[in-house]
N, C-alpha and C positions, 0 to 999 in steps of 0.2 A: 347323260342318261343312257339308258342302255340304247345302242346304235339301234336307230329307224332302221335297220336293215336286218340287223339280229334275231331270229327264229323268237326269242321269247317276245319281244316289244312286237312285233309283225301278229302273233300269237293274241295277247293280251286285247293290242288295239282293233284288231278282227270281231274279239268279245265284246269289247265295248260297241263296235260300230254296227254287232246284231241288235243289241237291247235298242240300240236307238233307232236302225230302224223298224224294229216294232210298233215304235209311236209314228211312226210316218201318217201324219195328218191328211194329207191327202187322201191315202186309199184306205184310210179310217172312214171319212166322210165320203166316200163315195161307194165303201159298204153299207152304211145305211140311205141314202136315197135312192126312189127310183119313185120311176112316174109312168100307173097304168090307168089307162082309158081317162088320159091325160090329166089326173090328179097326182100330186105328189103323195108319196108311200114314206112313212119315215119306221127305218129300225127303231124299237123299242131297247135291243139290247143288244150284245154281239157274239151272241149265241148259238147263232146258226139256226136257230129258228124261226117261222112266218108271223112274230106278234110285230105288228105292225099299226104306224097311226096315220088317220089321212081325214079331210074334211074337204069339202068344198070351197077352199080359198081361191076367194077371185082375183085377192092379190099376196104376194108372197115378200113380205120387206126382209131384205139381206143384212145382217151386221157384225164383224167379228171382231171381236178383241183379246188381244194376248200376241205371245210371240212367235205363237201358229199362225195367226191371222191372214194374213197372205198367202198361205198356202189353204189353210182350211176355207177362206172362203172362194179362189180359184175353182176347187174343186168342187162345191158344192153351186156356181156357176156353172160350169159345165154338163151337170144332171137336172138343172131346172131351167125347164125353157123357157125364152127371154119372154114371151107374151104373160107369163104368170108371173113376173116381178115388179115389182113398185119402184121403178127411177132407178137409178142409183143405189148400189149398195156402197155399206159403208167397213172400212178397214182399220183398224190402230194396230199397230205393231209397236215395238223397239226401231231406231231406229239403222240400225245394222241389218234388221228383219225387211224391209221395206223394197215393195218392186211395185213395177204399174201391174194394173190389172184392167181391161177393158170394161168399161161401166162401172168401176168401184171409186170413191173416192176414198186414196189412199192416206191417213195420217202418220206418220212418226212420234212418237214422244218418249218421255222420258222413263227410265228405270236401271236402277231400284227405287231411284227417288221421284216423285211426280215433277212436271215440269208447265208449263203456260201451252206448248203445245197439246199436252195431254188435257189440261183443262178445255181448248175448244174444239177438242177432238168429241170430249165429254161430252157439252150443250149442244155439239151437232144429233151426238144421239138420241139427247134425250127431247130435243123438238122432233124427229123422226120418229122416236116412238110413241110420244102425242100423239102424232096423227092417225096412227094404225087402229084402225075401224073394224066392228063387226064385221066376222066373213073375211074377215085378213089374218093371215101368218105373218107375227115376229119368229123368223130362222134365226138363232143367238148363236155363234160358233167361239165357243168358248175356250181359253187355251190360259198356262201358266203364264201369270204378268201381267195380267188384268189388275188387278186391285193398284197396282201404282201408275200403269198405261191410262186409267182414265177415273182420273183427280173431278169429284165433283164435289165439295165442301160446302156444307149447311152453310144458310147463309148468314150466319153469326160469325163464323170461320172465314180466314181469306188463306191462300192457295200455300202463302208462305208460314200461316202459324201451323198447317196441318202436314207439311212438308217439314219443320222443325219436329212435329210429334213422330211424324214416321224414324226421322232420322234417330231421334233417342230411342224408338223401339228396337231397333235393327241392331244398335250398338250397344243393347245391356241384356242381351240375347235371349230375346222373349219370342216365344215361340211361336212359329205361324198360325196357328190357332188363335193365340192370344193376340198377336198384332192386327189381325183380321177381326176381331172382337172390335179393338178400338177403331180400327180403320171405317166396321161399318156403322158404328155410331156418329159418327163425323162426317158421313155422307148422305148425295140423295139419291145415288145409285147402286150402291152395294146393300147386302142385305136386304134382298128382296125389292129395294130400289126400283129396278129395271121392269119386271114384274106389275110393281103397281103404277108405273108409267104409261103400260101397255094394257090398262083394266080389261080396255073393250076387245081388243084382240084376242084372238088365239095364241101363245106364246110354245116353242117349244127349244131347248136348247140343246145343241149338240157339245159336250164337254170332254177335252183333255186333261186328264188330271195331270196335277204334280202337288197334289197333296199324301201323303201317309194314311191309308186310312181309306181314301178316297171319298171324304165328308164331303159333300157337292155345296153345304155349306158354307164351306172354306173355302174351296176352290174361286180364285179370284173374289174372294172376299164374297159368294153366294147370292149373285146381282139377280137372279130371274128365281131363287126358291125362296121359301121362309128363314126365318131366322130366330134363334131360338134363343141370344143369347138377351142380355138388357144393361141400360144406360149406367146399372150396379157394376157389373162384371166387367164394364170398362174403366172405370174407376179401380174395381181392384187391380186388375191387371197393373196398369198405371202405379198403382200405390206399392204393391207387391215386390215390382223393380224400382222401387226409389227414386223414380224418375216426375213424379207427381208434381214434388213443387218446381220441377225445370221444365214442366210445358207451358206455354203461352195459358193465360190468365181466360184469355176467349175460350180456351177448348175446357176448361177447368168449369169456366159458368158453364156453357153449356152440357155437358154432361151434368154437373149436380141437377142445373133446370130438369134436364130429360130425370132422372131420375126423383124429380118431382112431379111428373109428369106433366112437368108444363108444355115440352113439346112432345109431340107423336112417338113411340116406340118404331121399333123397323117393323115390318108387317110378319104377322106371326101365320101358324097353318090354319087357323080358323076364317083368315081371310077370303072372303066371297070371290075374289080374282081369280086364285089359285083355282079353280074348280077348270078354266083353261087355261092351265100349264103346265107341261110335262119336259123330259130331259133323256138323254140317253150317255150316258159314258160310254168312249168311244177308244178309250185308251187310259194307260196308267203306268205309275212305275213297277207295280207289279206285274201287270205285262211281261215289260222289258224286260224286268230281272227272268221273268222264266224262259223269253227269245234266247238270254244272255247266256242262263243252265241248260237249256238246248242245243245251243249254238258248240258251246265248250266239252258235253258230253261227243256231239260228234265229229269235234275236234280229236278226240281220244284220250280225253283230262276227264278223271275222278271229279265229278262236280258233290260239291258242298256248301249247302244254302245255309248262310252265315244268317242272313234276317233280309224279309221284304220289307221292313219298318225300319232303317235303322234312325239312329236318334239323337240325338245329348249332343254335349260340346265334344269337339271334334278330337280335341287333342285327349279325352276320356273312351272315348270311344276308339281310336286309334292305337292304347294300352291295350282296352281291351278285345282288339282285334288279333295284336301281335303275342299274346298270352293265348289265344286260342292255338293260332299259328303253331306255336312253342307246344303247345300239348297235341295237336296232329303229330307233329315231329315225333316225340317222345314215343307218340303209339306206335310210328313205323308207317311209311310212305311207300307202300308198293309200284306206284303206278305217279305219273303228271297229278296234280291234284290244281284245279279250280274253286278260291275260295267266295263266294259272289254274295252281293249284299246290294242295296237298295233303300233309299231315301234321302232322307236331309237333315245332316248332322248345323250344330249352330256353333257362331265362336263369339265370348262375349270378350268387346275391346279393353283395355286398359286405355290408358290415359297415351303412351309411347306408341303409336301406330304407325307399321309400314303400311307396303300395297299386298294386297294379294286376298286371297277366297276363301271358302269351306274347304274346299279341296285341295287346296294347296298347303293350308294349315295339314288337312288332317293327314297329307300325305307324306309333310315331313316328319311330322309330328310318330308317324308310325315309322320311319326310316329310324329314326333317335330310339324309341320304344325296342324296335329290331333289334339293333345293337345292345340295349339295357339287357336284354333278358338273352342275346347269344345264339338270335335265331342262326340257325346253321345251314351252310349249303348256299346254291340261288335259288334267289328269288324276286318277285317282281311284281311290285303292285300300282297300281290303278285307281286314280279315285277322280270324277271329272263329272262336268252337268254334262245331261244329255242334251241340252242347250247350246252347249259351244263356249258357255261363258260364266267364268266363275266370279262373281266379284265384281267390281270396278277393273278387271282386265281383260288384258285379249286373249287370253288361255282358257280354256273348258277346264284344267285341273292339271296332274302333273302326273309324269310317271317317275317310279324309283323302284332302285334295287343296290343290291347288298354294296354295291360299293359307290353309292352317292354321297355320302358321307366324306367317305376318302377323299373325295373331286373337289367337296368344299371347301376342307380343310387346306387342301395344296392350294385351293385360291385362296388362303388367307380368309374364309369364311366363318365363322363362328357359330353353327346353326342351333347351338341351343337358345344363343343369344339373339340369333334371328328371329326364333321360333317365340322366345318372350315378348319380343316390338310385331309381333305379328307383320311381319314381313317376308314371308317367307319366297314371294315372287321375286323379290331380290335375287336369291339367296337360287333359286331354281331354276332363273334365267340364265346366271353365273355359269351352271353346271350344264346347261340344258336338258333338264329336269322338266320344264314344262309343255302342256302337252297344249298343242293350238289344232282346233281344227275348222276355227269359223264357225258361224251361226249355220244348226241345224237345220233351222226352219220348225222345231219343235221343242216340248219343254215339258219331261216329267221326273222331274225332281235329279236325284244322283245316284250311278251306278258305281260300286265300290268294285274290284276286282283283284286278287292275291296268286299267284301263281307260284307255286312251291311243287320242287324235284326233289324226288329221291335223293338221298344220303348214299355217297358208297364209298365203304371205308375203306 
């Protein structure tokens, strides 16, 4: 890879390592609490303005989930004082994500895919939020990784047919929206789930995106808002990717049933709960991406916002990033140029599967792209979760530049042929190509990065 040591890679990973701490979970959530005339005060938005929400909670139940969770709830321990809390707060993370935390009972589970720890990570919370009574705060500290961290399946459904439906979702590359469709029809906690758990309570939740968009919706599959979608649109989805008649037989009856409305819909906005329930988005990958064109203008690089949305399959997206590249060039490069982009590109598998990510795909995938079209000069790009983890590996994503390529071939690598068995960790690790930085403690979606020099003839 380009040497750890090398002004451009020192350069690029600086870019990266702004955007993500932007989402720093911590001093997100301990911007918005504070407690006067010993009430808690919660930010409405993060704005820098005084709208602000606050009641009379006698007691305050603590719960977070996602791959901030540990962090996000840390800290918002620390601004609420121990006499206004109810017992024990509760934590789910990843299990890479996970530390003790005084007073919290910490869980581990599984993801991408749910796992049996996640499942009584689940029923813990959802008998805790039972109990939350008038004149009590449910605090929800919401983070990326929720919707597979805590597996609660209708009970038609058992842990492993809904764990088979994720896994055909994920692999015929259906889009988080659309997975998060089926995921919250198939549960008792997503989709507003969480929400109508805690009728009697005051709910309010604090949210990290890593969605596109920033649909609170979506986010962790939308456990504490309404939901708009219905037991149809999970069917189509389903049906859409051809993956219909290879789910389990159980999830098939139950959605038709729901869609005969033989069981409940997910709670819609006209529900009477909602009236106490509110949220703050507390961070996003739009954020980041603008920490990251921040960070790189005062690096003294020409920044150029590629997209806060980016999207599609990776290796499309990755042509069309290096056909951009190609035509900056063409115009003439006065100055460092930073090319920055933001979201979550998707890859759908073939049937030949190696190991490796989004990022890892898309980062070969534009190295080969580079080469096709004759990007000229250096260069060197970026493409990594703000998470630390791309995939089923231990790499955040991968860095390249104009002569990775070269490194593969002298190892007797093949990488277009890598790049079809979607293998490309292989193929990255060989070169050291991939970029490891450990779990962030955060999670909003993918920062993309290009860094192209001047031409001098």
């Amino acid at each position: 890879m380009p040497n750890s040591t090398s002004l451009p890679h020192q350069k690029i990973t600086a870019i990266f390592q702004a955007g993500v701490a932007a989402a720093d979970p911590q001093q997100a959530v301990r911007n918005c609490l504070h407690i006067q005339n010993n009430q808690l005060q919660i930010g409405l938005n993060t704005h820098g303005d005084v709208q602000q929400r606050t009641g009379s909670w006698q007691r305050i139940h603590l719960i977070a989930f996602g791959k901030a969770a540990c962090t996000m709830a840390l800290a918002a321990q620390e601004c609420i004082p121990a006499h206004l809390l109810a017992g024990r707060g509760i934590a789910v993370t990843t299990y890479d994500n996970v530390f003790t935390i005084d007073n919290f009972d910490v869980f581990g589970a599984g993801h991408p895919l749910p796992d049996t720890a996640g499942l009584q990570a689940a029923n813990y919370i959802t008998e805790r939020l039972k109990q939350a009574q008038q004149k009590e705060l449910v605090l929800i500290l919401v983070s990326g990784g929720g919707s597979a961290l805590l597996p609660s399946p209708v009970p038609a459904i058992t842990l492993a047919e809904k764990i088979e439906t994720t896994n055909l979702l994920l692999a015929c590359g259906a889009s988080i929206n659309e997975i998060n469709c089926v995921r919250k029809h198939l549960s008792q906690l997503k989709g507003g789930g969480m929400a109508q758990l805690a009728a009697d309570a005051d709910l309010h939740a604090l949210i990290l995106s890593d969605v596109l968009g920033d649909d609170v919706s979506t986010i962790a599959s939308g456990p504490t808002v309404a939901d708009d979608t219905y037991f149809s649109d999970a069917i189509k989805v389903l049906k859409s990717y051809q993956v219909w008649g290879n789910i389990p037989f159980s999830v098939q009856n139950h959605l038709q049933l729901g869609k005969l409305q033989l069981y409940p819909e997910t709670p819609k906005s006209d529900a009477s709960f909602f009236k106490n329930k509110a949220y703050t988005l507390i961070g996003s990958n739009a954020i980041s991406v603008d920490a990251a064109c921040i960070y790189a203008k005062e690096q003294g690089f020409s920044v150029d916002l590629y997209s806060n949305q980016l999207c599609g399959e990776a290796r499309s997206v990755a042509k069309s990033l290096a056909l951009y590249a190609k035509k900056c060039q063409s115009l003439g490069l006065k100055q460092a140029t930073a090319i920055i982009a933001g979201g979550e590109t998707t890859v759908t598998l073939s049937n030949a599967c190696g190991k490796g990510g989004r990022n890892q795909e898309l980062a070969l995938a534009f190295a080969l792209a580079a080469e096709e079209l004759a990007l000229r000069g250096d260069w060197t790009f970026l493409s990594a979760g703000t998470d630390g983890r791309d995939g089923p590996t231990d790499a955040a994503g991968a860095i390249v530049n104009d002569e990775t390529l070269l490194r593969m071939r002298h190892a007797n690598i093949d990488p277009i042929a890598i790049l079809n068995r979607h293998d490309a960790y292989t193929a990255l690790k060989a070169t050291n190509n991939l970029y490891i930085t450990g779990a962030t403690g955060t999670n909003v979606a993918d920062l993309q990065i290009l860094l192209l020099y001047p031409i001098h003839e």
